[in-house]
C-alpha positions as CSV (number, residue, x, y, z in Angstrom):
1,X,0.0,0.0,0.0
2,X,2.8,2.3,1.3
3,X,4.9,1.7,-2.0
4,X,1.6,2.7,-4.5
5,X,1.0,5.9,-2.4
6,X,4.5,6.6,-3.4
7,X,4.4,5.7,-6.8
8,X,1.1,7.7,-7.4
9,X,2.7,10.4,-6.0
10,X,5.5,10.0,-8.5
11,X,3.0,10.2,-11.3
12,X,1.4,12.9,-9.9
13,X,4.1,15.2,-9.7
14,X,5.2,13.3,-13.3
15,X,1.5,14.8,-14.5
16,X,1.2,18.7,-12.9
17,X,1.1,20.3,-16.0
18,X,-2.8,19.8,-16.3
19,X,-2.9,15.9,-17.7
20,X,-4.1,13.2,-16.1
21,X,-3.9,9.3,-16.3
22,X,-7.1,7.7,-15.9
23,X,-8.3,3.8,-16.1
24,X,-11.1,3.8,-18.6
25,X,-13.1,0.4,-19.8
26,X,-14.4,2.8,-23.1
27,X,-13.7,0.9,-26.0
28,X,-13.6,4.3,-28.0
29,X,-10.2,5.4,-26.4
30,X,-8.7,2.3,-27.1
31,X,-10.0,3.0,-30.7
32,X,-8.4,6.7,-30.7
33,X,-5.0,5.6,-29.3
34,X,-4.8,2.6,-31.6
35,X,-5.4,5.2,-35.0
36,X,-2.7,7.7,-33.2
37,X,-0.2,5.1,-33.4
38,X,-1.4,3.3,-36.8
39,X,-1.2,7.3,-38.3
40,X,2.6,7.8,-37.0
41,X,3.3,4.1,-37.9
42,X,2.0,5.2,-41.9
43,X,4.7,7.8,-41.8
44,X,7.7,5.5,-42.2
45,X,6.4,3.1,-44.6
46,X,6.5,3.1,-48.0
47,X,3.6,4.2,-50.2
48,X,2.9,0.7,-51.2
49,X,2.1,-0.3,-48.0
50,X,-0.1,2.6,-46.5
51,X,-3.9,1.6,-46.5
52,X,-3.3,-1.9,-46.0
53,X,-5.2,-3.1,-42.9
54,X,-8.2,-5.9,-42.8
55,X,-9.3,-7.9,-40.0
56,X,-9.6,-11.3,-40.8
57,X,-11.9,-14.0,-39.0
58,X,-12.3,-17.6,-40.5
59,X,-15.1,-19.4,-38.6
60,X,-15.2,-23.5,-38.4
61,X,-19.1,-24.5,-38.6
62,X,-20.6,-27.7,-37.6
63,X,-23.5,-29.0,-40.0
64,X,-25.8,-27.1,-37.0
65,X,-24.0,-24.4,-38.0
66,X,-22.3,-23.4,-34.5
67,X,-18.8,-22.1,-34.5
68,X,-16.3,-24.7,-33.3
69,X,-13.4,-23.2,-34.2
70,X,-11.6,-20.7,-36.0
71,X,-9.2,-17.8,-37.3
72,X,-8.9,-14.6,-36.0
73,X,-6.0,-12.3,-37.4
74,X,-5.2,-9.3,-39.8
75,X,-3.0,-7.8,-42.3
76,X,-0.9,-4.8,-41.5
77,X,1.1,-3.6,-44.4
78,X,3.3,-6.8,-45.6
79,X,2.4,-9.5,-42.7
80,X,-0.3,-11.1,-41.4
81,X,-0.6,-11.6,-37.9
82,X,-2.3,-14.8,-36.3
83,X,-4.0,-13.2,-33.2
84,X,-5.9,-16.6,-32.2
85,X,-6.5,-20.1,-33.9
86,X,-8.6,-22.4,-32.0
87,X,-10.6,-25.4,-32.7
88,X,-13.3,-27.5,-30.2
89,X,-10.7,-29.8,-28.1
90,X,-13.0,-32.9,-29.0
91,X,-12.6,-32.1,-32.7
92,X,-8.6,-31.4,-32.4
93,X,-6.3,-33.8,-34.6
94,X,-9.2,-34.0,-37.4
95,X,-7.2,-31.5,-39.7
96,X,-9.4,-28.6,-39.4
97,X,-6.7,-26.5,-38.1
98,X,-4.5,-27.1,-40.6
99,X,-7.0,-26.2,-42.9
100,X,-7.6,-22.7,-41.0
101,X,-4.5,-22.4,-41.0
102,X,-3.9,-22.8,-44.9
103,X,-6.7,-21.0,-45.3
104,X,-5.2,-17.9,-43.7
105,X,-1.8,-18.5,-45.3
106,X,-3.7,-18.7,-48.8
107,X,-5.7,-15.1,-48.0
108,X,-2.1,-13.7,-46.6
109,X,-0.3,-14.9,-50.0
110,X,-3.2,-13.2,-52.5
111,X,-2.6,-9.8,-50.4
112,X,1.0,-10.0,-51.0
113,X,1.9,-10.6,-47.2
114,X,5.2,-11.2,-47.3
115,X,5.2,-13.2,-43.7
116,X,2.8,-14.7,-41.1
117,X,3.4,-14.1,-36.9
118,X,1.8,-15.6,-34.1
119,X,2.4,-16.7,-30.8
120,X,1.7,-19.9,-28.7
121,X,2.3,-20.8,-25.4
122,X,4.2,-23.9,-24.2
123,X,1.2,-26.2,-24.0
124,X,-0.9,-24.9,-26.4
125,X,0.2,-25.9,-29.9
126,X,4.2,-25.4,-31.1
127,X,4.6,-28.6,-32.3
128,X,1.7,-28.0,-35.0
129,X,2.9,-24.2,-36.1
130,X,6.4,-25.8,-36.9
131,X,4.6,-28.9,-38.7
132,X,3.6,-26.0,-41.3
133,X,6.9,-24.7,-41.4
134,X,6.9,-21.6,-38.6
135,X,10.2,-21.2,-36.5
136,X,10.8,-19.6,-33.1
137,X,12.2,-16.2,-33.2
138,X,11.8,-15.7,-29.6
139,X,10.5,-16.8,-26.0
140,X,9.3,-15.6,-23.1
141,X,10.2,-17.5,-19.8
142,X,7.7,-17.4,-16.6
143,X,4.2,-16.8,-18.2
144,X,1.9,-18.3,-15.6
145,X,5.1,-18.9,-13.3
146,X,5.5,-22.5,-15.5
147,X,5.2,-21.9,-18.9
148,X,6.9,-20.1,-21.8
149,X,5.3,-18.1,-24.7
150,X,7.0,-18.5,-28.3
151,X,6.5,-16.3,-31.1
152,X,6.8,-17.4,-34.6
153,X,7.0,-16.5,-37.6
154,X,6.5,-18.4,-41.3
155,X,7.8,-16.5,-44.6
156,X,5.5,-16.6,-47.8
């Protein structure tokens, strides 16, 4: 308690020119920040590249028609990025994330991407990403005190 009465009143002093920091749960501000940075980010790319943003979500249906899996990523100027890939554990080995997968790599590849990145933790699904050819390019040690988190990446 002691120690984040000091450290607000780090911040506070930090902030006496008039701003503030505030916690807000409006999904609006998170909006605004996110096109700040996407704006400055546009500034040191090249022409080709500016404009290039599209959310992509693949869905997995059952014959009911009820999601059971599923792609959800997008494509910022010459990558895609793999933000989740799950499918239904009691479907899992049956090939339909593969085919997600390929799917994605197949929409990446027709807008030029020239990469793919994701991440995965340690008992989530490694062994499949490198089955179709993505490699570690770095790891993070102590997520949920006995895991690690690797991020890949697969060239097109």
């Amino acid at each position: 308690m002691e120690h984040d009465l000091h450290h607000k009143a780090e911040i506070d002093a930090f902030l006496s020119d008039g701003f503030t920091i505030q916690r807000t749960e409006d999904g609006e501000a998170a909006k605004s920040i996110s096109e700040k940075l996407y704006s400055f980010n546009l500034k040191h790319f090249s022409e080709d590249l500016k404009g290039r943003y599209e959310e992509i979500t693949l869905t997995l249906l059952d014959a009911n028609g009820d999601i059971r899996g599923g792609l959800v990523g997008e494509i910022c100027w010459n990558w895609m990025e793999v933000k989740i890939l799950m499918v239904d554990e009691d479907l899992r080995g049956g090939g339909h994330g593969s085919s997600l997968l390929r799917e994605g790599e197949r929409i990446a590849s027709s807008r030029s991407c020239d990469f793919i990145k994701l991440d995965t933790l340690s008992f989530q699904a490694r062994g499949f990403y490198e089955k179709h050819g993505y490699d570690v390019f770095g790891t993070l040690e102590n997520v949920g005190r006995d895991h690690r988190h690797f991020y890949m990446k697969k060239d097109l």
